[in-house]
C-alpha positions in Angstrom: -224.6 19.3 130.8 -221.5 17.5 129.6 -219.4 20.0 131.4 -221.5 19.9 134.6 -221.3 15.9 134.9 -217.8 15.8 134.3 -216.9 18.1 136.7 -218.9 15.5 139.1 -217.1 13.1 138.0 -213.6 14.3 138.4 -215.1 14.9 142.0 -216.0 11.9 142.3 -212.6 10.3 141.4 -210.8 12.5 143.4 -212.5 11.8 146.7 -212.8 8.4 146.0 -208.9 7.6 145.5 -208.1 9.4 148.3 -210.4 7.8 150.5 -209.5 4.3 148.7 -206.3 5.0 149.6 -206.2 5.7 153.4 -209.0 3.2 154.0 -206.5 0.1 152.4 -203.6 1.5 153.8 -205.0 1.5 157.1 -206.3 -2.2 156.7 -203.3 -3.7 155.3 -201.8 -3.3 158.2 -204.6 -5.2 159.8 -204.3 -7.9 157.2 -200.5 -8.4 157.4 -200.8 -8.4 161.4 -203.9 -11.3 160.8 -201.7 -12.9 158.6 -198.2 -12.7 160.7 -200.3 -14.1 163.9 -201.9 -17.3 161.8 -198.9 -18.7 160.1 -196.3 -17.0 162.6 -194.3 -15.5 159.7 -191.5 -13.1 160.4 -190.6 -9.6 159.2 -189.0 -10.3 155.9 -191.8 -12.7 155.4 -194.5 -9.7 156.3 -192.8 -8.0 153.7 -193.3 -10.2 151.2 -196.6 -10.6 151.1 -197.4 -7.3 151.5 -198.4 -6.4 148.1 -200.2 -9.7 147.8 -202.5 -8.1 150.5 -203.9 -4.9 148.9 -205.1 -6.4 146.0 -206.9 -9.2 148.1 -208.4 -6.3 150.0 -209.7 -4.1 147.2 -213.0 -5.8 146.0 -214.1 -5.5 150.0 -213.4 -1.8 150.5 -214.2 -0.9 147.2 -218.0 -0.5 147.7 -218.1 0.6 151.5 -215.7 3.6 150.3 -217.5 4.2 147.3 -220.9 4.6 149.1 -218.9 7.2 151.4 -217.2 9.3 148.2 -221.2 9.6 147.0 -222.5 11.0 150.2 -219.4 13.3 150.0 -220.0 15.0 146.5 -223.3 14.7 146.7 -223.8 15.6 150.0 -221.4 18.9 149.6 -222.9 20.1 146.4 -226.7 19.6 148.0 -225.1 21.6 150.9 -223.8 24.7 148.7 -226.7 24.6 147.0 -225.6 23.4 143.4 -228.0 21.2 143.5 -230.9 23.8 144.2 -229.2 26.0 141.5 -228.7 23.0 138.9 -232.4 22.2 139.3 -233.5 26.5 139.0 -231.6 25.8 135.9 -234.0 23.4 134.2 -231.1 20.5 134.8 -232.7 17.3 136.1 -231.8 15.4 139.0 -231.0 12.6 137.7 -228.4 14.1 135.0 -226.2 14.7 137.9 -226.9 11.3 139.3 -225.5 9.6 136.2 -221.8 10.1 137.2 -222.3 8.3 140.1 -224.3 5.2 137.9 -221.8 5.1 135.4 -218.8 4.7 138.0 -221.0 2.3 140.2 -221.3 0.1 137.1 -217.4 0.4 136.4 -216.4 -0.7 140.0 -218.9 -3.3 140.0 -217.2 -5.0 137.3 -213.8 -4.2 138.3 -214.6 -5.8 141.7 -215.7 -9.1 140.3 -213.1 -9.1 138.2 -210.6 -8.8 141.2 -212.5 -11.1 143.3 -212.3 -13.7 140.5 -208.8 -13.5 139.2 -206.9 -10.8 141.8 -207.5 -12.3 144.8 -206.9 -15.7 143.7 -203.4 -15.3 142.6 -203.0 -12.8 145.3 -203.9 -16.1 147.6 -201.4 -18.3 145.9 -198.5 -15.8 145.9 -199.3 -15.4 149.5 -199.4 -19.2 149.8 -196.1 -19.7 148.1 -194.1 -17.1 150.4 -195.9 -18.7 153.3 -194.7 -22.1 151.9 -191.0 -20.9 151.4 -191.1 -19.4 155.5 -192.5 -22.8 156.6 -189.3 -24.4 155.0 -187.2 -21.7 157.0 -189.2 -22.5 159.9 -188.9 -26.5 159.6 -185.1 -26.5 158.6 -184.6 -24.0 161.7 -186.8 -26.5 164.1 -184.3 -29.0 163.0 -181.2 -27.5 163.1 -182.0 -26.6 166.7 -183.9 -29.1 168.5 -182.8 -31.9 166.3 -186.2 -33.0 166.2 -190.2 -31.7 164.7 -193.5 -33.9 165.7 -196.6 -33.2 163.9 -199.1 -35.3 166.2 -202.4 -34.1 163.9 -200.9 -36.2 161.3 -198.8 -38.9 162.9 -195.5 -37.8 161.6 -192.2 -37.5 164.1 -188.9 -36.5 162.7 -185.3 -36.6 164.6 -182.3 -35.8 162.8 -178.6 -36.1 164.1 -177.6 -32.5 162.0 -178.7 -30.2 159.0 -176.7 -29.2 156.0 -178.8 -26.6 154.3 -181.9 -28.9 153.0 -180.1 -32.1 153.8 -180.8 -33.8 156.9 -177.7 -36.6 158.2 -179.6 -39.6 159.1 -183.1 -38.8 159.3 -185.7 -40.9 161.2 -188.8 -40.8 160.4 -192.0 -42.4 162.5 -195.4 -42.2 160.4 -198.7 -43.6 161.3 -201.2 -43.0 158.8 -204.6 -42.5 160.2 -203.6 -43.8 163.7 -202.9 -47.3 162.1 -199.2 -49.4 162.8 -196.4 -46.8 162.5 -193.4 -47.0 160.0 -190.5 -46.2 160.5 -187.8 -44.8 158.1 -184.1 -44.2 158.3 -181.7 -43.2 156.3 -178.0 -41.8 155.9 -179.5 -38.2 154.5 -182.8 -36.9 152.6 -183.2 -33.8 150.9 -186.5 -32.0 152.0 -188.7 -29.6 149.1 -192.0 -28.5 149.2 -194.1 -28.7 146.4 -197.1 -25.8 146.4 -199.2 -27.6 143.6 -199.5 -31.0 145.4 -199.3 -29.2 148.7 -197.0 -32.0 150.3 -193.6 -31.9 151.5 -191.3 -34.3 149.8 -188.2 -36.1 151.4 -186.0 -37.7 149.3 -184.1 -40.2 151.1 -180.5 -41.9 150.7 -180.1 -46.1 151.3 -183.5 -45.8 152.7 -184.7 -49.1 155.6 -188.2 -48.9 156.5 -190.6 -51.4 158.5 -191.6 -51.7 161.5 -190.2 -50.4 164.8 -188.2 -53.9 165.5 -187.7 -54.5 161.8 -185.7 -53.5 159.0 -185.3 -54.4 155.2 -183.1 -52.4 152.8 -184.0 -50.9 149.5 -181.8 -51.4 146.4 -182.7 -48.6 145.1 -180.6 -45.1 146.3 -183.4 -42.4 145.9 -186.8 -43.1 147.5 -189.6 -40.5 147.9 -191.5 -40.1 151.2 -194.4 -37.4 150.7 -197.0 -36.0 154.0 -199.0 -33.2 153.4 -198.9 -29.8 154.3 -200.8 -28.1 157.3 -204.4 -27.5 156.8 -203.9 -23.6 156.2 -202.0 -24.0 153.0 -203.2 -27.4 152.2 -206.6 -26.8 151.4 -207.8 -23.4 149.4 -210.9 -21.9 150.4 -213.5 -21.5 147.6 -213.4 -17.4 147.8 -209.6 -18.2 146.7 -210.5 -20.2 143.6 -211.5 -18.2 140.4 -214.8 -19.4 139.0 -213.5 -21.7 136.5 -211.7 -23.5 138.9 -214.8 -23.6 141.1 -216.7 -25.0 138.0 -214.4 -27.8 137.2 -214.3 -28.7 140.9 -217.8 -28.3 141.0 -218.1 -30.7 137.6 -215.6 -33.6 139.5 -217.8 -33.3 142.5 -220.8 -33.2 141.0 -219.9 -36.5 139.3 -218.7 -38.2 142.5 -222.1 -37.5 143.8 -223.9 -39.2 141.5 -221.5 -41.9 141.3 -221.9 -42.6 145.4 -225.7 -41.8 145.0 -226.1 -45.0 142.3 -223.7 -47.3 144.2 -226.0 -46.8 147.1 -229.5 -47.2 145.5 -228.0 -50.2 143.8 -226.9 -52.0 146.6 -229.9 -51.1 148.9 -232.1 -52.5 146.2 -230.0 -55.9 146.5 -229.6 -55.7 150.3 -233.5 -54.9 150.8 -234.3 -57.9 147.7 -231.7 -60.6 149.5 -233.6 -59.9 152.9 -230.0 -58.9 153.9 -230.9 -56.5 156.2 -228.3 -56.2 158.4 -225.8 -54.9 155.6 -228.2 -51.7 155.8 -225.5 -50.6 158.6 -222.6 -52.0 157.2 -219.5 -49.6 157.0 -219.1 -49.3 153.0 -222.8 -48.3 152.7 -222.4 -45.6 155.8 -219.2 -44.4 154.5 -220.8 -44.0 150.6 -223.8 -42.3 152.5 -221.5 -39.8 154.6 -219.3 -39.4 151.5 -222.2 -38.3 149.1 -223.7 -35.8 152.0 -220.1 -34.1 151.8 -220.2 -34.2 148.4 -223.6 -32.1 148.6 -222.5 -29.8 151.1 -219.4 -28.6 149.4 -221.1 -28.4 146.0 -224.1 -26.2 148.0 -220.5 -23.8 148.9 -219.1 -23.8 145.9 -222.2 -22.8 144.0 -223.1 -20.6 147.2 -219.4 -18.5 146.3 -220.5 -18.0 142.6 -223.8 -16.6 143.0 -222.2 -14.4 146.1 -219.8 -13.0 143.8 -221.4 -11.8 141.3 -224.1 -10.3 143.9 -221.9 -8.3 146.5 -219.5 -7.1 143.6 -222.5 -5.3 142.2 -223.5 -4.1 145.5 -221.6 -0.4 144.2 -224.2 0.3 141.5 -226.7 0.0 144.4 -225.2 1.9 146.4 -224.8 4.6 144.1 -228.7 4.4 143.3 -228.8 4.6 147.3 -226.3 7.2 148.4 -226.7 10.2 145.6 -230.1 10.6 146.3 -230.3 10.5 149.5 -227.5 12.7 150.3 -229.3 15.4 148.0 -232.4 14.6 150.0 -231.2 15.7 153.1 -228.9 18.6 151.6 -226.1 18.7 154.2 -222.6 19.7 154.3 -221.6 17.3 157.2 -220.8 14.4 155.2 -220.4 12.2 158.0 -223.7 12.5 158.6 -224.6 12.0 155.7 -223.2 8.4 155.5 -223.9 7.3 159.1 -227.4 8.2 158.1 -226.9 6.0 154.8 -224.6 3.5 155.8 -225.9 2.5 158.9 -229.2 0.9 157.4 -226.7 -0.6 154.4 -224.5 -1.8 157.8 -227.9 -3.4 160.1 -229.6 -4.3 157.2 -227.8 -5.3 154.0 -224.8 -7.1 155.4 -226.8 -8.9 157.7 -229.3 -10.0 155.5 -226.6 -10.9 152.7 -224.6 -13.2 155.2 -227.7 -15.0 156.5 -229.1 -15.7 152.9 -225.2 -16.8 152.4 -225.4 -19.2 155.4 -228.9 -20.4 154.4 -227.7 -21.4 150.3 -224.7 -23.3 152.1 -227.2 -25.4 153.9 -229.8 -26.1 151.3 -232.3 -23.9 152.8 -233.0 -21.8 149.6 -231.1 -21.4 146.2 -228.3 -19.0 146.3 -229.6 -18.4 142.1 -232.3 -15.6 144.4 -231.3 -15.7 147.5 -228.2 -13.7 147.0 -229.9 -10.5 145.8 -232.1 -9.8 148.4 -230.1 -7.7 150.0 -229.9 -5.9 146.4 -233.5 -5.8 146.3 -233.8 -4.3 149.1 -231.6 -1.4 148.7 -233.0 -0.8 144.9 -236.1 -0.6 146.8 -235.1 1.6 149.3 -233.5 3.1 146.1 -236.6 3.7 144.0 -238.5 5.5 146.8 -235.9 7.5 147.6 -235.5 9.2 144.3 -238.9 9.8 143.7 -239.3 11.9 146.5 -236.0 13.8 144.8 -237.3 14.4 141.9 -240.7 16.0 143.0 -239.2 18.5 145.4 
């Protein structure tokens, strides 16, 4: 028996690293394409990042290529007939099955292990090369047309020359939140970009700033002017957080909630005891109110990306209790068939159940604690019935 399940095994292995590894070759040319398009990075750039991008794509072709090496080895053997000779033996079924448990369990850890810490600092090392080309980019803008204008955040830059990150007299016109612009000129400012903050600092020289028409000098030489990044490096997505970061933002937002939800209770109780109730609709309450609704919604995603992780990385011990079986079931040597027949219920049914249970916990509609699993559930189910009807013929 020992010998028999680890010659499935090493088939298993083999299959699946060679299938692993054309299916992430082929897609990491998709990713770096996505990737080039969005943030309009160049070649050496592309280069770069690229092995940021096969880690980052690992936990989501892990399980799909997994569920294709089962119907593979499985589906082969049932087609020679091992299977039919294993069982004349006196070998149960589900001996042979436990390769495929064992290594379902190992990739479903190792995938939410590389969705938790992998792809996040696969994220930031793409973020910081993508940081280090938009400082390329913005020097080269400068050099060449003298000038860069970021209307989304009210910030227009001329400079009259560019000596590597020094710009010779920069002016600078910035109007926060569409209020009265500032202006700012100097003889020179040195430009960075810090990842952590994710601003971009100018440090400028014998710095005047005021309004348009009016000037007053600074004593001091060095002055710091800070604006922040573009959106697309400026704000991480929770899927590129690892969960400890997601709990400690989910512990400061959390706190913010209640803190806005108390404000508001208290001074609706004063409002509605003074008879003041016009202030109902005054600005400070509305913007507490919309603050402490955001504060919900992002906590509902963050939570949401937890309970998602832990479910979908586990989705190759399912598959394995789905795939085996029912490749031995229908005993064919055509192993395509074998996993258009499996996959395509996994693709019309899991999937879509899985990201509509997802989109549901981000609204509130049920608690992502259950509602991620279903699509679990219903593959074990599948599962259960599926073996039963191996083992008795």
């Amino acid at each position: 028996m020992r010998l028999l399940q680890r010659y499935i095994l090493m088939e298993l292995l083999r299959v699946f690293v060679l299938l692993l590894s054309g299916l992430t070759i082929m897609l990491v040319f998709v990713g770096v394409f996505r990737e080039a398009t969005e943030r309009g990075l160049g070649p050496v750039q592309v280069l770069q990042i690229m092995p940021y991008i096969i880690p980052s794509l690992l936990p989501f072709t892990i399980p799909a290529t997994f569920l294709l090496t089962v119907c593979v080895v499985y589906g082969r053997m049932a087609g020679d007939l091992e299977i039919t000779a294993a069982k004349a033996a006196g070998i149960n079924v589900l001996s042979l099955l436990w390769p495929s448990f064992i290594m379902g369990a190992v990739l479903s850890l190792s995938a939410l292990l590389m969705t938790d810490q992998v792809i996040p600092w696969a994220m930031h090392n793409i973020q910081k090369q993508v940081t280090l080309a938009m400082e390329d980019i913005f020097l080269d803008m400068l050099r060449s047309q003298g000038s860069f204008r970021d209307r989304d955040r009210g910030i227009s830059i001329t400079v009259r020359d560019v000596r590597e990150k020094t710009l010779i007299e920069p002016t600078i016109i910035y109007t926060p939140n569409r209020n009265t612009p500032i202006t700012l000129q100097a003889t020179s400012a040195e430009i960075a970009f810090d990842l952590d903050t994710r601003e971009i600092i100018l440090t400028f020289r014998e710095l005047r700033a005021g309004l348009p028409s009016q000037f007053s000098l600074y004593t001091n030489d060095d002055r710091e002017f800070r604006f922040p990044m573009p959106d697309a490096v400026r704000d991480p997505k929770p899927r590129h957080l690892t969960i400890r970061d997601i709990r400690h933002k989910s512990d400061s937002l959390g706190n913010e909630y209640v803190e806005n939800r108390e404000w508001l209770e208290i001074e609706s109780a004063f409002t509605v005891a003074m008879g003041d109730f016009d202030r109902l609709f005054d600005s400070s309450l509305t913007n507490h109110d919309a603050q402490a609704e955001y504060n919900e919604e992002e906590l509902r995603k963050l939570d949401t990306e937890v309970f998602s992780r832990f479910s979908m990385s586990s989705s190759c011990i399912f598959f394995a209790l789905l795939g085996g079986p029912f490749s031995i079931a229908h005993g064919r040597k055509q192993f395509l068939t074998n996993f258009f027949l499996c996959f395509m219920p996994v693709l019309l049914l899991y999937y879509p159940v899985s990201m509509l249970m997802m989109t549901l916990s981000k609204t509130g509609t049920v608690n992502p604690v259950w509602a991620m699993w279903i699509g679990n559930l219903l593959l074990l189910i599948a599962a259960v019935r599926i073996i039963r009807k191996v083992l008795q013929h």
